[in-house]
BADO-668082 format. One record per residue (C-alpha): y, z, x; residue number from 1; residue in one letter. Coordinates in pm, whole numbers. Layout:
BEGIN
PAFI      c2      c3      c1  resi  resn
PAFI       Y       Z       X   NUM     A
...
END
This chain:
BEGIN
PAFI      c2      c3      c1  resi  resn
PAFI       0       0       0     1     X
PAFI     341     -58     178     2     X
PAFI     606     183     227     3     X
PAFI     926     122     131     4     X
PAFI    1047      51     457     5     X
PAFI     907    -316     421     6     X
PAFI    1145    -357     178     7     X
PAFI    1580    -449     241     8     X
PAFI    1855    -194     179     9     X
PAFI    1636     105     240    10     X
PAFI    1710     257     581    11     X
PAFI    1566     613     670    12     X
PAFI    1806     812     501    13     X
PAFI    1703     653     206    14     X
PAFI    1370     603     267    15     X
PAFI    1340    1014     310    16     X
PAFI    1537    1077       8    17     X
PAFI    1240     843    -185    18     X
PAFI     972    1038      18    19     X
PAFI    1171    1360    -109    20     X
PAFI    1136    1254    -487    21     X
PAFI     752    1161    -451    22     X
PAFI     832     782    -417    23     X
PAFI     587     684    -108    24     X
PAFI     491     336    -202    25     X
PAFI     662      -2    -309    26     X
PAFI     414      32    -593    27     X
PAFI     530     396    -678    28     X
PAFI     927     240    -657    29     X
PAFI     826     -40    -867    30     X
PAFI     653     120   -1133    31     X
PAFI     937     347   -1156    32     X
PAFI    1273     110   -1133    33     X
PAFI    1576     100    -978    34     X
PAFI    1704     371   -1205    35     X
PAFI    1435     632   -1258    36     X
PAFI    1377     665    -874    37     X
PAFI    1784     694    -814    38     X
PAFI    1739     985   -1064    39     X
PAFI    1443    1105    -947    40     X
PAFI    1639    1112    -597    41     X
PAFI    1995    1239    -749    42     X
PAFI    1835    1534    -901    43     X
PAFI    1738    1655    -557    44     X
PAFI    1956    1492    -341    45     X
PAFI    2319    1534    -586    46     X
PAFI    2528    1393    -295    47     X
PAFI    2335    1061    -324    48     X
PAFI    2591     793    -383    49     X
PAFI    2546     505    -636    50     X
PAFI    2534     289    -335    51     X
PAFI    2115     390    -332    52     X
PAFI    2111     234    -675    53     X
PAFI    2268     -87    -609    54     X
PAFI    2038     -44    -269    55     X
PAFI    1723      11    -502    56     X
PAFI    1784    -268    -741    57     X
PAFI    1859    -480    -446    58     X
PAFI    1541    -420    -279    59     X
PAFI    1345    -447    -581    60     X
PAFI    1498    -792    -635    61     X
PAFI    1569    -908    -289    62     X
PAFI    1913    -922    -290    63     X
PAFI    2173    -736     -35    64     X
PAFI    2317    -412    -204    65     X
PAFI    2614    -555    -163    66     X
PAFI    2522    -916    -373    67     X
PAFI    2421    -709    -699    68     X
PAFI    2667    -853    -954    69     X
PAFI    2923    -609   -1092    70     X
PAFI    2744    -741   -1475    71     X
PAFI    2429    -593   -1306    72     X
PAFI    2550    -253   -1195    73     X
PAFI    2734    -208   -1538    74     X
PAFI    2365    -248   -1675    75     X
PAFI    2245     -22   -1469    76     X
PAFI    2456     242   -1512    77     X
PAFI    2429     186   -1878    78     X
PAFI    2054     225   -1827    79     X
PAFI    2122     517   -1563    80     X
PAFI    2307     715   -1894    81     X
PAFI    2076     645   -2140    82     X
PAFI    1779     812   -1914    83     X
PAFI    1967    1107   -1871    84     X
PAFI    2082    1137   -2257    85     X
PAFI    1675    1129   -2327    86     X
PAFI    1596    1374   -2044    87     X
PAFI    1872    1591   -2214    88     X
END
């Protein structure tokens, strides 16, 4: 199974922040998402930035963090609320 570090965006800050939230695998972060692992990682690591989402999405897609459209992050953060409003 790879780790994470085979995938873009994720460099070893990041990639121990996933470790810290049980995320070991690229399986593990794609069965999760983008934005369940960010929250998985933000609720133990509240200094993460949004920057890991965009980084998340972007690795999960294979796009620079920087190249996810400014439509896409609004959707995600949309989808970043809504999960927290159900785990409320």
């Amino acid at each position: 199974m790879p780790r994470p570090d085979a995938l873009p965006n994720l460099g070893p800050v990041s990639r121990q922040m996933l470790a810290d939230a049980g995320i070991d695998s690229v399986q593990a972060l794609r069965r999760l998402g983008a934005v369940a692992a960010y929250a998985r990682v933000k609720a133990l690591h509240p200094r993460a930035s949004l920057n890991l989402l965009w980084a998340l999405e972007g690795a999960l897609t294979g796009l620079r963090w920087q190249d996810v459209a400014r439509e896409h992050r609004t959707s995600l953060l949309l989808a970043l609320e809504s999960l927290q409003e159900q785990r409320r």
